[in-house]
N, C-alpha and C positions, 0 to 999 in steps of 0.2 A: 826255174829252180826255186824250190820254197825257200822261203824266210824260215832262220833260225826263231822262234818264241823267245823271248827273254823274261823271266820274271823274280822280280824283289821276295826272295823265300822272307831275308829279313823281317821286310816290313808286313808280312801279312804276319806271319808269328805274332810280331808285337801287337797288331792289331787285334789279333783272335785273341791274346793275352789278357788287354785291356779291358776286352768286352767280360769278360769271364770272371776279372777281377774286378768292376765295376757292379755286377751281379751278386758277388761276394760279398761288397759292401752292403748292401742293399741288404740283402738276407740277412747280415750282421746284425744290421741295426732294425730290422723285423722282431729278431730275436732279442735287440737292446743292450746286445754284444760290444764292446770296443776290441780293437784288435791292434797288437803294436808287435812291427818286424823288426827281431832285433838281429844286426851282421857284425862278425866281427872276425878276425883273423883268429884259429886255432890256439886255445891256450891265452887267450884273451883274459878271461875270466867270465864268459856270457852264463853259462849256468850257477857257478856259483852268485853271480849278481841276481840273478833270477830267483834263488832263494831266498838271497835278503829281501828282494821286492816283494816275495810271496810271505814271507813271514810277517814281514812291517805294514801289507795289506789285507790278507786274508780274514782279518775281523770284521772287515767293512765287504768287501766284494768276494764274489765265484769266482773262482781263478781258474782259467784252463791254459795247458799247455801243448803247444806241439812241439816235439823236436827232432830234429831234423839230421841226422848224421849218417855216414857211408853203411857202417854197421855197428851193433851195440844197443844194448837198452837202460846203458848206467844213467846217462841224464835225467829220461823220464822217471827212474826210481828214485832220483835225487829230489826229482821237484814234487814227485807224489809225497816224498817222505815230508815235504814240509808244507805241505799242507792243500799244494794244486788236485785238480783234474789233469791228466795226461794222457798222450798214447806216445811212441814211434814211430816215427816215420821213416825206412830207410830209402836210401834213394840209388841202391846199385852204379854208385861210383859218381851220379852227377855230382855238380860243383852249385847246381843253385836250385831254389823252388822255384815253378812258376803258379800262376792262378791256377789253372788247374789241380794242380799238384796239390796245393795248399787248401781248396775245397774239397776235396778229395777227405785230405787228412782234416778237416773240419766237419765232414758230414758224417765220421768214425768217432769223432768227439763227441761231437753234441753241444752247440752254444747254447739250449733252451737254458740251458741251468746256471751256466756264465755271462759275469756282466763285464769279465776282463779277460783277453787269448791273447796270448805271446805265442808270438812263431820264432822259436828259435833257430834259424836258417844256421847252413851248412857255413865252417867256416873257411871265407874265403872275404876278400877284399875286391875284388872283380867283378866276377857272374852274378852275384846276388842281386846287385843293386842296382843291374839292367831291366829287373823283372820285375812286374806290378804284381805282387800277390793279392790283392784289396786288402791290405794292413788300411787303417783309417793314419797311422804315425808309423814313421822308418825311425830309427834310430842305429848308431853305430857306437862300438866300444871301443877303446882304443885302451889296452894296459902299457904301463911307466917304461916296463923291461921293451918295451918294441921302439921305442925311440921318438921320440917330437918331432922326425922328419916324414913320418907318414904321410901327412898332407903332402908334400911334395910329388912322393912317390905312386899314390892314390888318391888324386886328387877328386874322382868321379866321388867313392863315398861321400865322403867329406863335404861334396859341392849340395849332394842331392838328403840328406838326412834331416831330420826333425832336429834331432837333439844328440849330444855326444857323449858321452861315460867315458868318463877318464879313470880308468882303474887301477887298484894297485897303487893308489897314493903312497902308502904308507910305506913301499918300498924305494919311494923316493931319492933320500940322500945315499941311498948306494950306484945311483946310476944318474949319467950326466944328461940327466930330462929337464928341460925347463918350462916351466909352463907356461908362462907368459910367452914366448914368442911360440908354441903350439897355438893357444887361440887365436895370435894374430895371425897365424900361415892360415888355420880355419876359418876366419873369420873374411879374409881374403876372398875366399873361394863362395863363404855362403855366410851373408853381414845379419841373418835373423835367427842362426842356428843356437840354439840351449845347450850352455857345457856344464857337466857334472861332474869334477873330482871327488870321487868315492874311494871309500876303504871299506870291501867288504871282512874284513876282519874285523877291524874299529867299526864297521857302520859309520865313520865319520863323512858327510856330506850326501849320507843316505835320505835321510826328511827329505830334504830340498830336491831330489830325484822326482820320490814318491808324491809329492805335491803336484810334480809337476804333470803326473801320470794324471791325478785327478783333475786335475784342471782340463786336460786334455777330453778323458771324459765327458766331461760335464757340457766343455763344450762342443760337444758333438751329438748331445742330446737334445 
């Protein structure tokens, strides 16, 4: 009687993943490109922070965007209107990008003329942050109205991100957020990660983001 075969779909996925996004990076920075994946739960406020970022940097850097949603092309005319490169990406119902995906929608771009690409990834709290798109920086947003128990609940983002956006400061004293035991649940999970409470309204705690972007930059150059 033959043997059943068995084999890890999993783990070859992840591995063809890496290789592709590993390639990605490489091409990036051919081109001198930096790339930052940004995830965040729906209604977060990810494209609107994306404008303020495009607006408070696009005197100094090429800014291109991908964005990434089920269907719709409102984001990408959001971020053109202030001042990116953009396309659409839709993604017929997935829940995440993977490299492929993400190269795909970067070879439709064009980094030659960009020195900064945000991938605005599909939102979700889960599938995203399984996948190596070759971002050179992850980062996650987390807005006030979602609650400071997230880290609890999703603890994967959280563990695995660059840096965090806390958004929506300024709706603060309406809802029973605290912020200090949010960094220490985060901080828990991952002791070297960068948090940013921003008000995209106010722009308040916006510099200190954008700084943080160029530093990243720079050192990856």
């Amino acid at each position: 009687m033959n043997e059943v075969r068995i084999i890890s779909i999993k783990k070859n996925i992840h591995e063809d993943n890496k290789k592709v996004a590993n390639e990605t990076r490489e091409q990036l920075r051919s081109n001198q490109a930096f790339m930052i994946n940004v995830m965040s739960s729906p209604g977060s406020g990810k494209t609107t922070m994306l404008v303020r970022t495009i607006e408070a940097m696009k005197a100094k850097y090429r800014i291109g965007v991908l964005e990434a949603d089920v269907d719709s092309d409102v984001d990408a005319k959001s971020v053109m209107e202030a001042g990116a490169k953009a396309i659409q990406m839709h993604t017929g119902g997935l829940c995440h990008l993977d490299a492929t995906m993400t190269r795909s929608g970067l070879d439709e771009l064009g980094t030659e003329d960009c020195d900064l690409v945000f991938l605005e990834n599909i939102g979700n709290l889960i599938c995203p942050v399984g996948y190596d798109t070759g971002a050179m920086k992850n980062i996650a947003i987390l807005s006030v109205p979602e609650g400071d128990d997230k880290p609890l609940k999703y603890p994967m983002i959280f563990a695995k991100v660059d840096a965090l956006i806390v958004s929506k400061i300024d709706v603060m004293p309406y809802f029973d957020f605290n912020m200090e035991l949010l960094e220490q649940r985060v901080r828990h999970l991952n002791p070297d990660i960068k948090i940013f409470p921003i008000s995209a309204k106010t722009n308040e705690g916006l510099s200190n983001w954008t700084e943080w972007v160029e530093h990243a930059i720079k050192g990856d150059q």
